[in-house]
C-alpha positions in Angstrom: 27.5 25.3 16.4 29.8 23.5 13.9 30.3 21.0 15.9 27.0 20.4 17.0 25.7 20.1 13.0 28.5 17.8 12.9 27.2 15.5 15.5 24.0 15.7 14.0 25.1 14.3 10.8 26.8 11.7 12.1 24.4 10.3 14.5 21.9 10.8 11.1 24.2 8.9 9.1 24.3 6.0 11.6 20.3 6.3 12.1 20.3 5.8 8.2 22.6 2.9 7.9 20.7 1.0 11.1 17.5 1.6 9.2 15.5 3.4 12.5 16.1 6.0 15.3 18.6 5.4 17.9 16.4 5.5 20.6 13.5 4.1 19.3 12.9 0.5 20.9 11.1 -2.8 19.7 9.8 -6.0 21.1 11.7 -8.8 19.8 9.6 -11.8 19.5 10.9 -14.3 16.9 8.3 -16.6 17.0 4.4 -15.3 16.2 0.9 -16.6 17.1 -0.2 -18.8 14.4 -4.0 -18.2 13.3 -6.9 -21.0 12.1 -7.1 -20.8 8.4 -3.7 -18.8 7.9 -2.0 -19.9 4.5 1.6 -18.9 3.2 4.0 -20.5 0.9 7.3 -21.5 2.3 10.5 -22.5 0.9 13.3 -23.9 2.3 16.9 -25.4 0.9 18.9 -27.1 3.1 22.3 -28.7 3.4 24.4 -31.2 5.8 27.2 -33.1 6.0 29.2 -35.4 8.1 32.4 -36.4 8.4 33.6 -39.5 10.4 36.7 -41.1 11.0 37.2 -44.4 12.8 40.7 -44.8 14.4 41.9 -48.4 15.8 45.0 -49.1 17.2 46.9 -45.8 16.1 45.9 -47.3 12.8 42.7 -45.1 10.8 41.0 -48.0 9.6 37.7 -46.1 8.2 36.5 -42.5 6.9 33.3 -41.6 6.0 32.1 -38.6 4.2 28.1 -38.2 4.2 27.1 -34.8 2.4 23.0 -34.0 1.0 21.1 -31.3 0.3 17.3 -30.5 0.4 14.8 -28.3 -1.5 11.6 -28.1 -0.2 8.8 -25.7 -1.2 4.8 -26.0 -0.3 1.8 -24.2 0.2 0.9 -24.3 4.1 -1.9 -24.4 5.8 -2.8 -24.1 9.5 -5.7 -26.2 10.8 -5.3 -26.2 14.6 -3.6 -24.4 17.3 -3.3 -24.2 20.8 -3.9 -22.0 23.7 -0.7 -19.8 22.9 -0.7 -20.1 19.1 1.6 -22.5 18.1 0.6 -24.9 15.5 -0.6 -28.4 16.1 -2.2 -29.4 12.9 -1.3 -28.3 9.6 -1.1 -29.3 6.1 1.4 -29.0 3.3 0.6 -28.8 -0.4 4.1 -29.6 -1.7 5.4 -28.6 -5.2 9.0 -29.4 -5.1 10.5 -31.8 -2.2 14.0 -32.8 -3.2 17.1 -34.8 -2.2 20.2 -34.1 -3.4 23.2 -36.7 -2.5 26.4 -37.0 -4.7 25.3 -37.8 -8.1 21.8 -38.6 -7.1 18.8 -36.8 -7.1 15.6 -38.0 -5.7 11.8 -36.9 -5.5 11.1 -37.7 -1.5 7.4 -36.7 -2.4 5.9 -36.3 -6.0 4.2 -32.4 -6.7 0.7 -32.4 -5.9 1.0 -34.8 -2.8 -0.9 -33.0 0.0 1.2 -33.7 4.0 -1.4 -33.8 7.1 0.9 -33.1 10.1 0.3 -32.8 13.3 2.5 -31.5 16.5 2.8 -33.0 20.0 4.9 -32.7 22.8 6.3 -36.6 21.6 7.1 -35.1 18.1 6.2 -34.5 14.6 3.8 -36.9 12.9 3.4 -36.7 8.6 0.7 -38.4 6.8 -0.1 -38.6 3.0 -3.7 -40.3 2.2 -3.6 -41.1 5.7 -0.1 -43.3 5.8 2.4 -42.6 7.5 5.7 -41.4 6.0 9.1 -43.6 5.9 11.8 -42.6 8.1 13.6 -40.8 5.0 11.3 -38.4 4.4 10.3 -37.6 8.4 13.4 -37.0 8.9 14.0 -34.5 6.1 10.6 -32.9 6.9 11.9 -32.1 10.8 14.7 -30.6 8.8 12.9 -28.4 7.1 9.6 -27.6 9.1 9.8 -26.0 12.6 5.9 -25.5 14.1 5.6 -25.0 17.7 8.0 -27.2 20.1 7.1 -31.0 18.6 9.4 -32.1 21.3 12.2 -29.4 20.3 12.7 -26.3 21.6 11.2 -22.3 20.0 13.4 -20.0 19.1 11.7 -17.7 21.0 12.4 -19.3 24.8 16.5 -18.4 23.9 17.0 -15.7 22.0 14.1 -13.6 22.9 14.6 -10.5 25.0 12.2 -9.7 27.8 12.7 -6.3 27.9 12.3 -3.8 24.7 15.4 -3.5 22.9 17.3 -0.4 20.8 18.9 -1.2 17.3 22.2 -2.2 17.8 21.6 -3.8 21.9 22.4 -7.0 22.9 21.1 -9.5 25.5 22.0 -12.9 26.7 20.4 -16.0 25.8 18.5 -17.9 28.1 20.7 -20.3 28.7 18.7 -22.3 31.3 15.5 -23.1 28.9 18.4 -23.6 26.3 19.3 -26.6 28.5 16.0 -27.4 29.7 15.1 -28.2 26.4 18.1 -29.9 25.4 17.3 -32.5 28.0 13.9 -33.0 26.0 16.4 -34.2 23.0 18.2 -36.6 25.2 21.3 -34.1 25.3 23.0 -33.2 29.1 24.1 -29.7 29.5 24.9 -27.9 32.1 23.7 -23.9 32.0 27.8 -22.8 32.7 28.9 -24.6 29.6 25.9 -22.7 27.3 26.9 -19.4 26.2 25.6 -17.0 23.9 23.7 -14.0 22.8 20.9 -11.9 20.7 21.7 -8.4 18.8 19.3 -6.6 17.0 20.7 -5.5 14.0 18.4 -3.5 12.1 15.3 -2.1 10.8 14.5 -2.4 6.9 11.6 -2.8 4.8 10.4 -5.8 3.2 7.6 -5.2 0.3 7.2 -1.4 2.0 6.3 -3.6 5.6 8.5 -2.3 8.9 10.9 -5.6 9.6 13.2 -5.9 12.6 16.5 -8.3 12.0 17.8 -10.3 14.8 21.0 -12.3 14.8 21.7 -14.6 17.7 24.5 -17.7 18.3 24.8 -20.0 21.3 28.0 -22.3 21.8 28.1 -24.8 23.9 31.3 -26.0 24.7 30.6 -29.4 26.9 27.6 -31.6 26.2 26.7 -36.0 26.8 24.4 -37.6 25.4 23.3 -41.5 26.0 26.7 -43.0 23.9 27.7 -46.4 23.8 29.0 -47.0 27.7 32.4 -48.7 25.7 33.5 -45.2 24.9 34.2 -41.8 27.1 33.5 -38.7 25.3 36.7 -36.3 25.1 34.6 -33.6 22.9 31.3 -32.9 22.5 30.6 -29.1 21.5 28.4 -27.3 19.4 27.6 -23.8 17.9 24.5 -22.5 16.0 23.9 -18.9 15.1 20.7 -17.8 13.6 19.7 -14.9 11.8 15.7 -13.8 11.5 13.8 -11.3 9.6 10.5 -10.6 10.6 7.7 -7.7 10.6 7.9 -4.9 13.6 3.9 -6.0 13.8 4.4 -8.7 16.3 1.0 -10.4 15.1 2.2 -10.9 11.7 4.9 -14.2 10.9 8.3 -14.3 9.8 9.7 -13.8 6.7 12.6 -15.0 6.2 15.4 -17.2 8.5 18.7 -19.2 8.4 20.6 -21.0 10.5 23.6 -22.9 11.1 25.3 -25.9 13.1 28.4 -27.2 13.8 29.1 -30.1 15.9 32.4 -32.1 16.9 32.4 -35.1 18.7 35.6 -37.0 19.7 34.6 -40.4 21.8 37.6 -42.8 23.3 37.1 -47.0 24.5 38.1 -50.3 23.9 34.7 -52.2 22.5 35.9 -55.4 22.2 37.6 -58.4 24.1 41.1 -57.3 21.8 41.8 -54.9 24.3 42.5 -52.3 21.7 41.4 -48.9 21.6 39.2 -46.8 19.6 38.5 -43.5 18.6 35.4 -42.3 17.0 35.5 -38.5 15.9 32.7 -36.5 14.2 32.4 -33.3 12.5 29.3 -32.4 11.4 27.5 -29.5 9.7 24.1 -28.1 8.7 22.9 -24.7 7.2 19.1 -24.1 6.7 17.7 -21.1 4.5 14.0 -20.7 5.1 11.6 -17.9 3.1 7.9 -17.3 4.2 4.9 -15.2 1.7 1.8 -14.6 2.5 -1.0 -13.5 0.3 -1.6 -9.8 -0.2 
C-alpha cells in the first residue's frame, strides 16, 4: 500500500509540473481559422544578422558584418478570408514600427499610418493611402507578419500532428510538405536531408484560458538554391526551432510564438578570367518573438 501512495504521488507531482493529466490528449493545431471582423493587437521584436566573408586566393580580402533589429506593434484587423480561414485581406493600425541598425534608429512607418494588406499565393502585398510600400519596409513587414501561406509555407502543414497527442509525446514533422513548400521559395530539398520533430510540452493557463505549448525544430542538413553557376555549394544547411502557445479551444488564435534560424552557406568557383578561386561563406541568424491580445 506504501508503495502504491508512493506512485500516486509521483505520477501527481509530474501531472502538476506538465500542467494536465497524463493521459488526457489534445489536438494540436498551431495555426486557427481567422474570422471577418476579428481584431487583436500584436507585437513583435525581431532580430537578424549576417556575417560574410569573401576569400580570394587563400587571401580574405572582405568581411562583412550586417546586424538589425525590429519592433513592430499594431492593431489588426481581418477583412477577408478564404474557404479554410486563412487571411487574405487585412489591415494594420501601427503604433510603433522600428529599425534598429548599429547606431541608427529609424521610423519605417510613422504612428497612426493605417497598412491595407492583402495575401496571395504570389506573395504579400502592403499599401498605405493606396501606395505601395518600398522594398525596406516589405521586407521588414514579411519579417514580422505571417497570415496564411502568401507564397510561404503554415506552420501548421509541418509541425502539426494528425493524430491527438498526450503531454510530453512527440511526432515527426512532415517533412515532405516541408519540402514541397520550400520549392515554392526557390529552395531544393530533398525529404531524406529534412529532419525534425513536434513535442507537446505542456498545459498552462494564460489570463485563467486552457493553453497547450508546442515546441518543434526541423534541420536540414543539404539544400540548393538558384546560386551564381560560377560557384558550387559545399554547405548549405539550416535549423529553425519554434516554440507556440496557444488556447486548448482550437477556434480561438495564438497567443504567443518565437522562432529561430540559422543558416550556413559555404559556396566555391573561380568567377573571373584570373583563374583564381573564390570562396563565399555565410552565417546567418534570425530570432522572432511574437505576442497576440484580443479584446475581452
Amino acid at each position: 500500500m506504501k508503495r502504491l501512495l508512493i506512485v500516486a504521488m509521483c505520477l501527481w507531482s509530474v501531472e502538476v509540473v506538465l500542467g494536465g493529466p497524463l493521459d488526457k490528449q489534445y489536438e494540436v493545431r498551431l495555426m486557427r481559422p481567422a474570422k471577418v471582423g476579428e481584431t487583436y493587437r500584436m507585437q513583435a521584436t525581431c532580430c537578424q544578422s549576417e556575417r560574410m566573408k569573401l576569400i580570394r586566393g587563400g587571401q580574405e580580402v572582405k568581411t562583412q558584418n550586417v546586424e538589425f533589429s525590429l519592433e513592430f506593434e499594431a492593431g489588426v484587423r481581418i477583412l477577408e478570408v478564404n474557404v479554410i480561414g486563412d487571411v487574405t485581406k487585412f489591415s494594420l493600425s501601427v503604433t510603433n514600427f522600428i529599425k534598429t541598425q548599429g547606431e541608427v534608429k529609424k521610423t519605417l512607418i510613422p504612428k497612426e499610418s493605417l497598412i491595407m494588406g492583402s495575401v496571395t499565393d504570389a506573395g504579400y502585398f502592403f499599401e498605405v493611402k493606396g501606395n505601395t510600400v518600398g522594398s525596406e519596409i516589405h521586407e521588414a513587414l514579411l519579417t514580422v507578419i505571417q497570415f496564411g501561406k502568401g507564397g510561404r509555407w503554415s506552420d501548421d502543414e509541418i509541425y502539426d500532428s494528425k493524430e491527438p497527442q498526450k503531454i510530453g509525446n512527440s511526432w515527426n514533422i512532415n517533412a515532405a510538405m516541408a519540402s514541397r513548400n520550400l520549392a515554392k521559395a526557390g529552395i531544393k530539398a530533398q525529404v531524406e536531408d529534412i529532419t525534425g520533430t513536434a513535442t507537446l510540452k505542456e498545459v498552462m493557463e494564460i489570463d485563467r484560458t486552457p493553453c497547450l505549448k508546442v515546441c518543434g525544430e526541423m534541420s536540414i542538413r543539404r539544400m540548393s538554391a538558384p546560386f551564381t553557376p560560377d560557384f558550387k555549394v559545399e554547405t548549405a544547411e539550416m535549423h529553425m526551432a519554434y516554440t507556440a502557445i496557444f488556447p486548448v479551444d482550437i477556434n480561438k488564435g495564438r497567443l504567443l510564438e518565437s522562432q529561430e534560424m540559422r543558416m550556413n552557406l559555404s559556396m566555391r568557383g573561380k568567377p573571373d578570367a584570373s583563374g583564381i578561386e573564390v570562396i563565399f561563406q555565410s552565417n546567418a541568424e534570425r530570432t522572432l518573438n511574437t505576442k497576440l491580445t484580443y479584446p475581452e
